[in-house]
N, CA, C and O of each residue as an XYZ file, in Angstrom:
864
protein
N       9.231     11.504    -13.560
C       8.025     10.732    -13.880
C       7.393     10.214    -12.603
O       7.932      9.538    -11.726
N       6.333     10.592    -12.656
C       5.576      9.938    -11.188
C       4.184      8.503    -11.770
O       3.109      8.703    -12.335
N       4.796      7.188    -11.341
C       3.674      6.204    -11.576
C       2.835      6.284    -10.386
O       3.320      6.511     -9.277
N       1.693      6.119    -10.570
C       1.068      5.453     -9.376
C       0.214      3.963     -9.727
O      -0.426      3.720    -10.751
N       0.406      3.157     -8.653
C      -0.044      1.456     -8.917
C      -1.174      1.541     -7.623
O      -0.883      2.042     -6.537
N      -2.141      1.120     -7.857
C      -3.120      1.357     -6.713
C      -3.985     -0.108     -6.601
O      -3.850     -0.771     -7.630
N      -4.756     -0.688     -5.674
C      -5.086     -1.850     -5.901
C      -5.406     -2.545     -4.569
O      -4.768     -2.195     -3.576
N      -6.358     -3.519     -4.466
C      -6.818     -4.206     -2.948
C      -5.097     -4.986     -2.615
O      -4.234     -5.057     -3.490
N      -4.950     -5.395     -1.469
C      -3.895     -6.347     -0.685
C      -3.815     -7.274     -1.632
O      -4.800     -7.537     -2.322
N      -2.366     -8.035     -1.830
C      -1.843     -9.019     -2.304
C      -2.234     -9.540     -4.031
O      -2.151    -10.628     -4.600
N      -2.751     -7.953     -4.543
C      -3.166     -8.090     -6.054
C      -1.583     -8.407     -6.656
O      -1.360     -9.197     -7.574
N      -0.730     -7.758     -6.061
C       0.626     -8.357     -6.869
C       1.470     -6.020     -6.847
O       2.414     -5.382     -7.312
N       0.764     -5.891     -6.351
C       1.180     -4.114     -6.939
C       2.805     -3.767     -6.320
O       3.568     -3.028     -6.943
N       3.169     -4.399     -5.054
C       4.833     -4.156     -4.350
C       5.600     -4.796     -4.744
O       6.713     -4.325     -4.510
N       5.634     -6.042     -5.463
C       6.480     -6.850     -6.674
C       6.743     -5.987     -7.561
O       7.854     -5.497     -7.766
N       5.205     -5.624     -8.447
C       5.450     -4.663     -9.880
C       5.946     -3.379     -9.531
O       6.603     -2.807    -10.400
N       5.704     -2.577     -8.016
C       6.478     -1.646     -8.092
C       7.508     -1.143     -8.007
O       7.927     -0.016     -8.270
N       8.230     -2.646     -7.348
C       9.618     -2.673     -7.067
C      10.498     -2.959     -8.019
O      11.719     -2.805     -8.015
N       9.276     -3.702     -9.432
C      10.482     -4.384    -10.584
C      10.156     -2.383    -11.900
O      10.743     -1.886    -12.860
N       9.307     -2.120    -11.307
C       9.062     -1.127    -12.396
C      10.098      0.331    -11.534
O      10.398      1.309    -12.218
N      10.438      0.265    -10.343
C      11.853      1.128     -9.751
C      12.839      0.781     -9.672
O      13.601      1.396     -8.925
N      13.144      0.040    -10.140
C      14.520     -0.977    -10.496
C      14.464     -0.435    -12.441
O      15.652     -0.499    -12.755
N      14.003     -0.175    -13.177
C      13.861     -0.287    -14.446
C      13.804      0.942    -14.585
O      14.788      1.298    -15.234
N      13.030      1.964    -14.258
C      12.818      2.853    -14.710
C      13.695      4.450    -13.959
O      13.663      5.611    -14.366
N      14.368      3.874    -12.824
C      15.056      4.554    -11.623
C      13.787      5.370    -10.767
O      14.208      6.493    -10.489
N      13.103      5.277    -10.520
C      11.812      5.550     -9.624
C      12.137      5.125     -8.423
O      12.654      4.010     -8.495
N      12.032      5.672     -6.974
C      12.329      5.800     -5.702
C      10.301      4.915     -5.812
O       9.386      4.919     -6.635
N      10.513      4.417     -4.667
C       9.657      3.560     -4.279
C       8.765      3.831     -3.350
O       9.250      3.584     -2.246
N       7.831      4.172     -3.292
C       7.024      4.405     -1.826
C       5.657      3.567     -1.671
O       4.629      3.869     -2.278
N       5.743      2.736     -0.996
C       4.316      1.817      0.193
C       4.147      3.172      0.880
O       4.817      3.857      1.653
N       2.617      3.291      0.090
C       2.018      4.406      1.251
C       1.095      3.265      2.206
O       0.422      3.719      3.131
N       1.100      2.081      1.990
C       1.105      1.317      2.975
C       1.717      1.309      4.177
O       1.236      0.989      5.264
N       2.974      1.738      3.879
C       3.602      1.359      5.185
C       3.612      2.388      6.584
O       4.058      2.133      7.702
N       2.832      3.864      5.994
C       2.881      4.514      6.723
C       1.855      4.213      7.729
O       1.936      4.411      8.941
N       0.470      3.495      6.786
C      -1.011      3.205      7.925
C      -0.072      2.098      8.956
O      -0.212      2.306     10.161
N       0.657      1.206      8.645
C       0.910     -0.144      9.122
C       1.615      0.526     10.245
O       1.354      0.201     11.404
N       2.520      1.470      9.962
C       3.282      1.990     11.294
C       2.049      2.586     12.021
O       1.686      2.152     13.115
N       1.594      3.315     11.555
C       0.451      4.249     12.588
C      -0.114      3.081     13.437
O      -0.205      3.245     14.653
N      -0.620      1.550     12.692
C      -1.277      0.966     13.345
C      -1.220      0.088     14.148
O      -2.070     -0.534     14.785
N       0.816      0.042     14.033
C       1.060     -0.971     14.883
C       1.956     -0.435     15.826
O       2.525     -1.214     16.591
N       2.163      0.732     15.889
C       2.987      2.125     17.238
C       1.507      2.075     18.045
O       1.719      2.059     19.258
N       0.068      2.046     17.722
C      -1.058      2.097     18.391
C      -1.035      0.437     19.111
O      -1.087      0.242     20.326
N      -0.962     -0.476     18.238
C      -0.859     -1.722     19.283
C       0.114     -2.142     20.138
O      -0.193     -2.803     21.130
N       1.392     -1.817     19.866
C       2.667     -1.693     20.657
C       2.170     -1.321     22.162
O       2.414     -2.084     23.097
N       1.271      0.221     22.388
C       1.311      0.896     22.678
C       0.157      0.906     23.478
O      -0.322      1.829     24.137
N      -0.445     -0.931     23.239
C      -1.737     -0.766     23.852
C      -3.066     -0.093     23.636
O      -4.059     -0.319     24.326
N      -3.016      0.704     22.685
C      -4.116      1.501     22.276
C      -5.341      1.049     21.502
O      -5.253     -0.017     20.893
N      -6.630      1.836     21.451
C      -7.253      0.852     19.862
C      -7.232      1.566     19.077
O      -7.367      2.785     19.188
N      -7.017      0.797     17.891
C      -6.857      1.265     16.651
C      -7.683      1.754     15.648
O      -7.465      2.231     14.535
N      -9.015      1.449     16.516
C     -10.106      2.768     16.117
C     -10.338      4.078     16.898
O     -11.106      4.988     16.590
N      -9.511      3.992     17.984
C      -9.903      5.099     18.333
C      -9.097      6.499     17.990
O      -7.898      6.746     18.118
N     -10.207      7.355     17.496
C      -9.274      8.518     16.109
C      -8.746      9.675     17.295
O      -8.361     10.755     16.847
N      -8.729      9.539     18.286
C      -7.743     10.567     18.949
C      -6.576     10.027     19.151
O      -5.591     10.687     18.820
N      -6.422      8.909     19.649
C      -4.854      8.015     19.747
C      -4.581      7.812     18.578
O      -3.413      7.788     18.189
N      -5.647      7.620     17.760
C      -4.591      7.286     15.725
C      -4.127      8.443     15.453
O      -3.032      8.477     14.891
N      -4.874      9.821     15.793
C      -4.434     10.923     15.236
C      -3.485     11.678     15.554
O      -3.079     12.710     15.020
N      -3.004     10.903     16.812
C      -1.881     11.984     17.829
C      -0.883     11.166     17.177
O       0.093     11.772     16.736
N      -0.961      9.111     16.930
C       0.098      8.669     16.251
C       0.474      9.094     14.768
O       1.485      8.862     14.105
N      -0.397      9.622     14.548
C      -0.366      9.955     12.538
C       0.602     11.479     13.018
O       1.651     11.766     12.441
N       0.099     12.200     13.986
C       0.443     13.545     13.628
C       2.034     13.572     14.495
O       2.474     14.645     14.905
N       2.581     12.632     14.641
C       3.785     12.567     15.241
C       4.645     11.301     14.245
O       5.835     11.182     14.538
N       4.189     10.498     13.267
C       4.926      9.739     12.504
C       6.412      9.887     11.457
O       6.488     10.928     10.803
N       6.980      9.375     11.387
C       8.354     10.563     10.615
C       8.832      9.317     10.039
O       8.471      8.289     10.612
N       9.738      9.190      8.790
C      10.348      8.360      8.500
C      11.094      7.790      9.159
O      10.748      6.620      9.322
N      11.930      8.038      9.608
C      12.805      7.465     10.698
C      12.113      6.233     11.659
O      12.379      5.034     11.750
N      11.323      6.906     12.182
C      10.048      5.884     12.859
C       9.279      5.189     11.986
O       8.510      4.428     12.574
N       9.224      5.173     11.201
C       8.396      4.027     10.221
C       9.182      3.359      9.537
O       8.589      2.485      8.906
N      10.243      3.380      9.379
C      11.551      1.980      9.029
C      11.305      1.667     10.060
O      10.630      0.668     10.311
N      11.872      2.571     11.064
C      11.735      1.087     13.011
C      11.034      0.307     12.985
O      11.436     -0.846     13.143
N       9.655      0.578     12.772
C       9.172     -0.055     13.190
C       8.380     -1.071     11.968
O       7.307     -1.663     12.089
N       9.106     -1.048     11.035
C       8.837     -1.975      9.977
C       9.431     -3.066     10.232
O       8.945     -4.131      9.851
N      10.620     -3.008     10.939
C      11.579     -4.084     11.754
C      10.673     -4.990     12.157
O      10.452     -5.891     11.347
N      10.163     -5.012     13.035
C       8.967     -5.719     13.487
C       7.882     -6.536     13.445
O       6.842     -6.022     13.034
N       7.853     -8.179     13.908
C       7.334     -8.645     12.992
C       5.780     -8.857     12.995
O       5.376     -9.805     12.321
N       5.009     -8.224     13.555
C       4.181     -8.238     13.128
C       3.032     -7.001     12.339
O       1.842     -6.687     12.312
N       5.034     -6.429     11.486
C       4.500     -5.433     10.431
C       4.156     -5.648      9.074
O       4.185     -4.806      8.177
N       3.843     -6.785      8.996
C       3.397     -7.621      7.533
C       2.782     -8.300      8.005
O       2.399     -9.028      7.089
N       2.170     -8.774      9.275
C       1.720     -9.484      9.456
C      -0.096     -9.523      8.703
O      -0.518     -8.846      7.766
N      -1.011    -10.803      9.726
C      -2.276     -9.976      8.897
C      -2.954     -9.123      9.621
O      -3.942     -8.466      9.291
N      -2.106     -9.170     11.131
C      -2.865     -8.399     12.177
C      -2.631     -6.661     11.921
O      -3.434     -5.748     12.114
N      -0.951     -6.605     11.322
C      -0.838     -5.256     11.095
C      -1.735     -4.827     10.319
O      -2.365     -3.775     10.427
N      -1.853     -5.947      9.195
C      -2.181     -5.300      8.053
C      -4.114     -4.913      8.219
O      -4.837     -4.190      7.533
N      -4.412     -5.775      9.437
C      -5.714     -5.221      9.655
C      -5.842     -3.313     10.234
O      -6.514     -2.300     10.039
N      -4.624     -3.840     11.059
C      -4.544     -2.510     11.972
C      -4.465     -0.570     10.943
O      -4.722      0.623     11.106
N      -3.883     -1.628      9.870
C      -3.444     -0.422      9.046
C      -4.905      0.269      7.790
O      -5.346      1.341      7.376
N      -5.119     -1.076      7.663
C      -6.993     -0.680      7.433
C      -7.842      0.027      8.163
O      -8.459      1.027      7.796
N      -7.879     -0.574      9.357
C      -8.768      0.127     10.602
C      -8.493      1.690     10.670
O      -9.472      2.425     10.805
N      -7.069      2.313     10.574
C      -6.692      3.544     11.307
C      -6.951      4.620      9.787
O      -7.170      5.831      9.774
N      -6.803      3.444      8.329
C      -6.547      4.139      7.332
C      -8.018      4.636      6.841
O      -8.310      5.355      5.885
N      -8.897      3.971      7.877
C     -10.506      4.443      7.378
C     -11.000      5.952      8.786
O     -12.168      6.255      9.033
N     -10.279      6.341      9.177
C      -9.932      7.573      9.695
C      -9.730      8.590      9.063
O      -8.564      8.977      8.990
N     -10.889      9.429      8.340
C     -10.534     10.885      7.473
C      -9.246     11.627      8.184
O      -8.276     11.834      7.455
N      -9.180     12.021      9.497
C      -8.336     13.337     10.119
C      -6.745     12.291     10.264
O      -5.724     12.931     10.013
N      -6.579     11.063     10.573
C      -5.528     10.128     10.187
C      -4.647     10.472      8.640
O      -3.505     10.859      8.394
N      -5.649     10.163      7.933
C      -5.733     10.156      6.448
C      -5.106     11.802      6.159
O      -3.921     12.136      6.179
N      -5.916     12.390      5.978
C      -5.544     14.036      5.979
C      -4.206     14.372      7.267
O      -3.999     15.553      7.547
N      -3.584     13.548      7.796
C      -2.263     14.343      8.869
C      -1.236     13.571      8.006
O      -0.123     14.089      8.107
N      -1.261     12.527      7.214
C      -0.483     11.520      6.617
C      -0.290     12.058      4.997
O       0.730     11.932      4.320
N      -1.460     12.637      4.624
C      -1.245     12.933      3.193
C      -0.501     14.028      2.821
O      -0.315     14.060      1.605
N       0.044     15.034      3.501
C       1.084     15.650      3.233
C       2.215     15.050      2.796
O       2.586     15.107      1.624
N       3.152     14.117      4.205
C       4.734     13.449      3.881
C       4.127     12.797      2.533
O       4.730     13.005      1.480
N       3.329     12.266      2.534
C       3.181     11.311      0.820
C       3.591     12.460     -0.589
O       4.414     12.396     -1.503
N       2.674     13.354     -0.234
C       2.728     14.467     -1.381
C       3.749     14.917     -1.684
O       4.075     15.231     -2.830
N       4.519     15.032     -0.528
C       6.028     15.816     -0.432
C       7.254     14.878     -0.880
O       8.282     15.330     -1.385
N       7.064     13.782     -0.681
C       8.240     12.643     -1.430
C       8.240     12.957     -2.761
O       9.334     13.292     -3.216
N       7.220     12.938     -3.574
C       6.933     13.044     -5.406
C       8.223     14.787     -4.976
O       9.007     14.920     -5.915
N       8.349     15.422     -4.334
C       8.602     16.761     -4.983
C      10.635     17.079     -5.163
O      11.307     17.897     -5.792
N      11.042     15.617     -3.982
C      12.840     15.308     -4.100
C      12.083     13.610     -4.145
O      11.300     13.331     -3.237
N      12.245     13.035     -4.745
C      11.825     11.106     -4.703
C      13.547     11.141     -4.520
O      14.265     11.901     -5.170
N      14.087     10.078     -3.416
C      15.138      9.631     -3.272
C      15.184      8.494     -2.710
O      14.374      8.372     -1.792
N      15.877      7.552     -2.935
C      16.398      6.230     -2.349
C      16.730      5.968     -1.672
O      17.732      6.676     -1.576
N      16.712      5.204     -0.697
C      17.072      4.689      0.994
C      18.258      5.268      0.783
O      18.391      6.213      1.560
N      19.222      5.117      0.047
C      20.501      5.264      0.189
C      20.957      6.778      0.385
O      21.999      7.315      0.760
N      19.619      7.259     -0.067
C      20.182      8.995     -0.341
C      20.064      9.644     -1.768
O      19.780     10.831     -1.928
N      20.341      8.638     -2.927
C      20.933      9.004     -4.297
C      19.306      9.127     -4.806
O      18.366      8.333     -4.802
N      19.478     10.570     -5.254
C      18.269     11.176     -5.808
C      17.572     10.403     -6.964
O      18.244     10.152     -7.964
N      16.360     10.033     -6.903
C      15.435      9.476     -8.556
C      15.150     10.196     -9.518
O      15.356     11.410     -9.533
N      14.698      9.621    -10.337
C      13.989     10.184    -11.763
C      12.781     10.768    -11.257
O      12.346     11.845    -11.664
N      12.156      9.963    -10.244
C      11.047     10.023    -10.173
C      10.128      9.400     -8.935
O      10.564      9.850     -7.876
N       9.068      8.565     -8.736
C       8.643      8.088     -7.874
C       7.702      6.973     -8.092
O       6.833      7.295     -8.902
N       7.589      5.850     -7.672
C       6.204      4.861     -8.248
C       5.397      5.074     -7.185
O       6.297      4.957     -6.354
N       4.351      5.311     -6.467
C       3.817      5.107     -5.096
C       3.253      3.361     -5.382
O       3.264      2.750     -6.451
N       2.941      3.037     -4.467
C       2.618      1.736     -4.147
C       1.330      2.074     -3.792
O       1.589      3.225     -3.440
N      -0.551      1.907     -3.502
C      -1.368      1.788     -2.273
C      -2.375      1.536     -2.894
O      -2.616      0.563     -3.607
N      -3.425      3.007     -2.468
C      -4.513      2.766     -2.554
C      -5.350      3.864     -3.026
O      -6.266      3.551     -3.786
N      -5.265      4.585     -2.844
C      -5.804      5.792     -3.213
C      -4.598      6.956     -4.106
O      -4.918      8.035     -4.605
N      -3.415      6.436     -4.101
C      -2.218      7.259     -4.962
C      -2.775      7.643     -6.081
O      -2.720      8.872     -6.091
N      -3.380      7.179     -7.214
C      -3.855      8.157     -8.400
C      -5.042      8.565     -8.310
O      -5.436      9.049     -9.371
N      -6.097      8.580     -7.143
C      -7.205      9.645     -7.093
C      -6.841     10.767     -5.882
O      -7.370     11.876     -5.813
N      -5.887     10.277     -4.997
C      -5.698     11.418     -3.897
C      -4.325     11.989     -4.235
O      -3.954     13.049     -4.738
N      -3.404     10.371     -3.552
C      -2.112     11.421     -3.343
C      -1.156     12.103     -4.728
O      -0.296     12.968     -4.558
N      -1.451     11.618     -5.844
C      -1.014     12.388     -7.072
C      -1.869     12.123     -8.053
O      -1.619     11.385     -9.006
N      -2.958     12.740     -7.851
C      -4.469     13.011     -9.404
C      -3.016     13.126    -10.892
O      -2.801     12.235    -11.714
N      -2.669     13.752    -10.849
C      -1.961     14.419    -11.833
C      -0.375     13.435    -12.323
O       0.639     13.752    -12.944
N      -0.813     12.247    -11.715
C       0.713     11.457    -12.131
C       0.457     11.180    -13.771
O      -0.587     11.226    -14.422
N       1.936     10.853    -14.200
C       2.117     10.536    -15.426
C       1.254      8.996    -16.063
O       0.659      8.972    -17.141
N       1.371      7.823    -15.124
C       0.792      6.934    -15.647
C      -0.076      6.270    -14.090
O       0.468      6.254    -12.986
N      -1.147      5.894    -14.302
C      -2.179      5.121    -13.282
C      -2.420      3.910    -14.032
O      -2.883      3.700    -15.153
N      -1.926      3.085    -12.997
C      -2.383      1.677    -12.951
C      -3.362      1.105    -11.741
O      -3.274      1.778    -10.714
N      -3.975      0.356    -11.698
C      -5.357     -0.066    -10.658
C      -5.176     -1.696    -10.607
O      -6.246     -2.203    -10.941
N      -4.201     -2.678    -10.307
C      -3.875     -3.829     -9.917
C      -4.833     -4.542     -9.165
O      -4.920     -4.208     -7.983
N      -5.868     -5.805     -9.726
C      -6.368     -6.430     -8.863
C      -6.643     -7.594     -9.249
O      -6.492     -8.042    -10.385
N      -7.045     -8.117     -8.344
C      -7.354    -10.083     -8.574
C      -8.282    -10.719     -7.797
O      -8.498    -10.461     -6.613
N      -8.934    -11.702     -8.582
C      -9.973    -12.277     -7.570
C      -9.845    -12.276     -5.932
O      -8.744    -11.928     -5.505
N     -10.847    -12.625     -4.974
C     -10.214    -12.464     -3.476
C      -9.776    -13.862     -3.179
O      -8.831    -13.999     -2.402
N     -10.274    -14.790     -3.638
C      -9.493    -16.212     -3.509
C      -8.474    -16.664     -3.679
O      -7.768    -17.515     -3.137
N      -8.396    -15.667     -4.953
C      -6.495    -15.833     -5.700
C      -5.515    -15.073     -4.735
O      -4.386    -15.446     -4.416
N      -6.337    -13.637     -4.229
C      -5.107    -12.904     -3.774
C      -5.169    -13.532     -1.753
O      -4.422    -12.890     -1.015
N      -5.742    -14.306     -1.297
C      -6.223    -14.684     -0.004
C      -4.930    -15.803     -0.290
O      -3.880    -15.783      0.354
N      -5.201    -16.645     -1.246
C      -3.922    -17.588     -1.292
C      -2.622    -17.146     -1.588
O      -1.685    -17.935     -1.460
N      -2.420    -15.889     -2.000
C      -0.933    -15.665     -2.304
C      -0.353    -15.345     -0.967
O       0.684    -15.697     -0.406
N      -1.880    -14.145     -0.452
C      -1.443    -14.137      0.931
C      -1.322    -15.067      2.403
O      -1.028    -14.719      3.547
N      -1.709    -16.483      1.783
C      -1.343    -17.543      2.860
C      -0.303    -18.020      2.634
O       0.547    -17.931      3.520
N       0.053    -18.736      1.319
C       1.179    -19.278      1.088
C       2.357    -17.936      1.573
O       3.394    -18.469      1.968
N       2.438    -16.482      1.632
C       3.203    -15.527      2.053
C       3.845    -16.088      3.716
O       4.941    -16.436      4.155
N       2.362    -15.915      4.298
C       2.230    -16.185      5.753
C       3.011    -17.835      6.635
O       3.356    -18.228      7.750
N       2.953    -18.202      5.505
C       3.431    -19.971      5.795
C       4.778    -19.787      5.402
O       5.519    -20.128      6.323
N       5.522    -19.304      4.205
C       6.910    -19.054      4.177
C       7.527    -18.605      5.448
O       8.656    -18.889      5.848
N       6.558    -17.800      6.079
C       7.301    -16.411      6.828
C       6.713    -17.418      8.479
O       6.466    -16.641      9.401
N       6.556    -18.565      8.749
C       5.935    -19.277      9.168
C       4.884    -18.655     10.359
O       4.760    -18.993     11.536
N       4.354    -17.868      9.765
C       3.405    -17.151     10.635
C       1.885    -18.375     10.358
O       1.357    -18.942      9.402
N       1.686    -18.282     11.856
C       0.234    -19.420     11.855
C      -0.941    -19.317     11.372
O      -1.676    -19.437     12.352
N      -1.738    -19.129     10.227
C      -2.969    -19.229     10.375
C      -3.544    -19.616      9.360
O      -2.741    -19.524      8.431
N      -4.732    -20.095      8.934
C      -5.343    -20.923      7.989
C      -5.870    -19.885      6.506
O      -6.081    -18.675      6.591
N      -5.977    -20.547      5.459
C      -6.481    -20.071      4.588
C      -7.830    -19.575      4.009
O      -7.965    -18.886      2.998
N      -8.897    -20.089      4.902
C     -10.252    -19.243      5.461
C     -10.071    -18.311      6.059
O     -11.026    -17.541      6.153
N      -8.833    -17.957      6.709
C      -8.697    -16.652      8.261
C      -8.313    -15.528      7.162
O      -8.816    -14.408      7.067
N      -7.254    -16.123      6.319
C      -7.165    -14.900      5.288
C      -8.072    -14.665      4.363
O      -8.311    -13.516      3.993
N      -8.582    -15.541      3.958
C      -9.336    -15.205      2.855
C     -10.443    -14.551      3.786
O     -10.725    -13.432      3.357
N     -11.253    -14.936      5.073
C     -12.407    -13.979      5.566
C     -11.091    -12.449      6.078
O     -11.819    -11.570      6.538
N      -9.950    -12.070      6.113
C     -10.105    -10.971      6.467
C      -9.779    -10.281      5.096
O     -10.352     -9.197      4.986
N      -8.937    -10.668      3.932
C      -9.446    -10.054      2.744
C     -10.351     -9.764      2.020
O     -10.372     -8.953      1.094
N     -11.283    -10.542      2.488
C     -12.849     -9.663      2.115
C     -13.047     -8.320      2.988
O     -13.259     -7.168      2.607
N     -12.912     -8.838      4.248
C     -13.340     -7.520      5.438
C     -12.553     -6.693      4.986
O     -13.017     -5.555      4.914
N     -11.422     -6.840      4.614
C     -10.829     -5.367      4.270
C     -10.636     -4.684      2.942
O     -10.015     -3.682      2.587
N     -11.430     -5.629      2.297
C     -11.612     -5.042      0.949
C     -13.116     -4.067      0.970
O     -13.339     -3.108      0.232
N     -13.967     -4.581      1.950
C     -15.140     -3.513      1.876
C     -14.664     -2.465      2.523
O     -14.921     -1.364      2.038
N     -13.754     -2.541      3.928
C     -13.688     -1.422      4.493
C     -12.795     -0.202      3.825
O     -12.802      0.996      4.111
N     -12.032     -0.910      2.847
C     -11.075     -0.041      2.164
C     -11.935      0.614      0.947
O     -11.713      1.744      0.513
N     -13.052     -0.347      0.411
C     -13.992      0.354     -0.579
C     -15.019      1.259     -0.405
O     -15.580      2.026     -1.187
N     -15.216      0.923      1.284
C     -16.007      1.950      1.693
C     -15.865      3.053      2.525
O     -16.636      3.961      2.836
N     -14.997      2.850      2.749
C     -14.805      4.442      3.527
C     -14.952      5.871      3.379
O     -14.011      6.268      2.692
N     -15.486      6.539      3.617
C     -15.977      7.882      3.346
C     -14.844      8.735      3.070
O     -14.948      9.806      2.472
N     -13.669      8.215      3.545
C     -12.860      9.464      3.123
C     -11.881      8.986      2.382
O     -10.878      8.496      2.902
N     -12.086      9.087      0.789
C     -10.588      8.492     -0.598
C     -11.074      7.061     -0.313
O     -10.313      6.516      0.487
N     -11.932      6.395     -0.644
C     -12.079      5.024     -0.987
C     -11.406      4.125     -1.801
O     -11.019      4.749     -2.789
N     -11.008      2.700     -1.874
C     -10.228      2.333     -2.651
C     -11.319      1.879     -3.866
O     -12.235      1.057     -3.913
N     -10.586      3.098     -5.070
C     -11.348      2.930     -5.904
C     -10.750      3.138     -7.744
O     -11.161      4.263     -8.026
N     -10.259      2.761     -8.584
C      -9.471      3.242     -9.870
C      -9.250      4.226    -10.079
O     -10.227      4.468     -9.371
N      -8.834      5.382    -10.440
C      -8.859      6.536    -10.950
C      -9.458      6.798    -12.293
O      -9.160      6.050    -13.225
N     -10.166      7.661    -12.446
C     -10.899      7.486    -14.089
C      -9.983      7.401    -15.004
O     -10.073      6.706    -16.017
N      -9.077      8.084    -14.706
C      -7.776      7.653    -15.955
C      -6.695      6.564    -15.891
O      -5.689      6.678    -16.591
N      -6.852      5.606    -15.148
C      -5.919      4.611    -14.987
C      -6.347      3.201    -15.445
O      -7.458      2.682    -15.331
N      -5.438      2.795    -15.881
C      -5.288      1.536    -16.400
C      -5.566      0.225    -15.958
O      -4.553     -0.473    -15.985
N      -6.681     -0.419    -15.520
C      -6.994     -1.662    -14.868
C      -5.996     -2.768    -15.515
O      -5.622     -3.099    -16.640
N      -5.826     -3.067    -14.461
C      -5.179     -5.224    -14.965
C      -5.645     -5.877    -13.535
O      -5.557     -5.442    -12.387
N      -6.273     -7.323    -14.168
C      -6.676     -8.428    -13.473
C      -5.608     -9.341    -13.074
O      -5.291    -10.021    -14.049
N      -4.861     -9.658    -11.940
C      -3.523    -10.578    -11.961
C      -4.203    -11.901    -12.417
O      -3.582    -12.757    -13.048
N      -5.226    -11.997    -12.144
C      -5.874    -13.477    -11.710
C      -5.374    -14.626    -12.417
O      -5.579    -15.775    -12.026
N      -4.740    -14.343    -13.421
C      -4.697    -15.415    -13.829
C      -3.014    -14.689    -14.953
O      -2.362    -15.162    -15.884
N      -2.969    -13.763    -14.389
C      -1.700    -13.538    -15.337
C      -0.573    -13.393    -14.145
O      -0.802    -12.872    -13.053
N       0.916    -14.051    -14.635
C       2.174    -14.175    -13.953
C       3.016    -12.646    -13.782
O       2.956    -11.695    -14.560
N       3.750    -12.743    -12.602
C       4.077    -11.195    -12.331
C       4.772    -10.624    -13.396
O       4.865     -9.402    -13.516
N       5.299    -11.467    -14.227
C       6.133    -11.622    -15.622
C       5.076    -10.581    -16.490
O       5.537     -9.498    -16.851
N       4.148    -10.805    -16.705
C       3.302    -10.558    -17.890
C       2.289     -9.999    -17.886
O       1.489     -9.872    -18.813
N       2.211     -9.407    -16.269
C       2.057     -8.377    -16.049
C       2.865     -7.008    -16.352
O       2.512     -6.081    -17.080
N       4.269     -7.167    -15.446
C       5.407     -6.234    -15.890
C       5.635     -5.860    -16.863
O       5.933     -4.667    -16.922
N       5.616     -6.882    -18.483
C       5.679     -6.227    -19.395
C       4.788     -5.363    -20.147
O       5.050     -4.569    -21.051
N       3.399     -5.749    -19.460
C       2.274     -4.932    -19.969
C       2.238     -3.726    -19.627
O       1.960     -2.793    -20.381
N       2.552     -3.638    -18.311
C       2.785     -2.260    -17.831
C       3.802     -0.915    -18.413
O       3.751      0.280    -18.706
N       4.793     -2.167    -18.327
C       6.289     -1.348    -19.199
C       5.577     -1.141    -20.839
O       6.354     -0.438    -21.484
N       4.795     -1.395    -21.378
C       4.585     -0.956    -22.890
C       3.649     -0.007    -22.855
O       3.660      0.876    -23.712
N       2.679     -0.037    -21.846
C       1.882      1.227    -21.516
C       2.920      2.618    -21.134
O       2.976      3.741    -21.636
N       3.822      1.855    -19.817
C       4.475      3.306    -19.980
C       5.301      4.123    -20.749
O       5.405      5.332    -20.952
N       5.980      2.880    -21.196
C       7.089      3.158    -22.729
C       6.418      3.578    -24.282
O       7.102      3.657    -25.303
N       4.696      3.864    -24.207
C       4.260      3.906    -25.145
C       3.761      5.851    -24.737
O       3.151      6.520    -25.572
C-alpha cells in the first residue's frame, strides 16, 4: 500500500505519518529531508542555495547514507534549513535529479532497521501529484498560517533555538508562496486526494479520520 500525505510546513503531516507507519507497517519517507540535506551540504559548504549549478551537482551526488549525516545536524530542522530546502526545492533540474531515489523507495519500502514494509507513507509536497500519481490513498494536510507559524515556534523554543513568532510566521508565508508557486510540481492537492484542515482539529482526530478513510 502506498499513502501519500502532502501539505504546507508544520500542517501536522510527520506526526500523522509517523502514527499512520507505526499502524499500518508503512516504511516512512520525508521527501523533505532530502531538499533539507541538499540545502544544508550547500550551506555547510559555503555555497548559495540558489544557485542551480552548485544545487544540482549537490542533488546529483546525494545518497542516503549522506542524508541521515547530515540530518545529525542542527541546523537541519532548523528554520534556516528549512528555508534552504525551499529555495533549492524550487529548482526544476534539482527536483528532476532527486525524483528518481523517491520513486525507487515505493518499489522495496524498508525500515531504518532493514526489515522490509507493507508499504510506504511519503511525507511532503508534491508525493500524490508527482512522486506517486497512482498511490492507494492521498491526503493534502493543512492549517491556517498563524496556527501552523505557532506550532512552529513553540517547536523552535522547545528545541531552544532563538527566534520570535513574527520571524516564523513571516517565513511561513514566504515559503508557502514559493512552494505554491514554483513552476516545476507546485505545492498543490492532488485531484484525487483527500483535504483536512488541522486548524482547529487535535493530531488525535485527525488520525482517526484518516485511518477510516483508509480502512474504508
Amino acid at each position: 500500500m502506498i499513502v501519500t500525505i502532502d501539505g504546507p510546513a508544520a500542517a501536522g503531516k510527520g506526526t500523522l505519518a509517523a502514527k499512520i507507519s507505526e499502524k499500518y507497517n508503512l516504511a516512512c519517507f520525508d521527501t523533505g529531508m532530502i531538499y533539507r540535506a541538499v540545502g544544508l551540504k550547500l550551506i555547510i559548504d559555503g555555497k548559495n542555495v540558489e544557485d542551480e549549478d552548485s544545487a544540482l551537482g549537490v542533488a546529483q551526488n546525494m545518497t542516503f547514507p549522506l542524508m541521515m549525516e547530515l540530518s545529525k545536524h542542527p541546523d537541519f530542522r532548523s528554520s534556516a534549513g528549512g528555508n534552504a530546502a525551499s529555495k533549492v526545492s524550487a529548482i526544476p533540474s534539482v527536483r528532476q535529479a532527486l525524483l528518481q531515489m523517491q520513486r525507487d523507495f515505493a518499489k522495496s519500502p524498508r525500515f531504518p532497521d532493514g526489515r522490509p514494509a507493507s508499504g510506504v507513507v511519503y511525507d511532503g509536497r508534491d508525493a500524490g501529484t508527482v512522486i506517486c500519481p497512482n498511490a492507494d490513498k492521498k491526503f493534502f494536510i493543512t492549517a491556517a498560517p498563524e496556527v501552523r507559524a505557532m506550532r512552529r515556534y513553540k517547536e523552535f523554543q522547545q528545541k531552544g533555538i532563538s527566534t520570535t513568532y513574527e520571524e516564523v510566521l513571516a517565513q511561513t508565508k514566504e515559503r508557502d508562496a514559493r512552494d505554491s508557486s514554483r513552476s516545476s510540481a507546485p505545492m498543490k492537492p492532488a485531484e484525487d486526494a483527500v483535504i483536512i484542515d488541522t486548524s482547529n482539529l487535535s493530531i488525535d482526530e485527525v488520525y482517526q479520520k484518516v485511518c477510516e478513510i483508509i480502512d474504508s
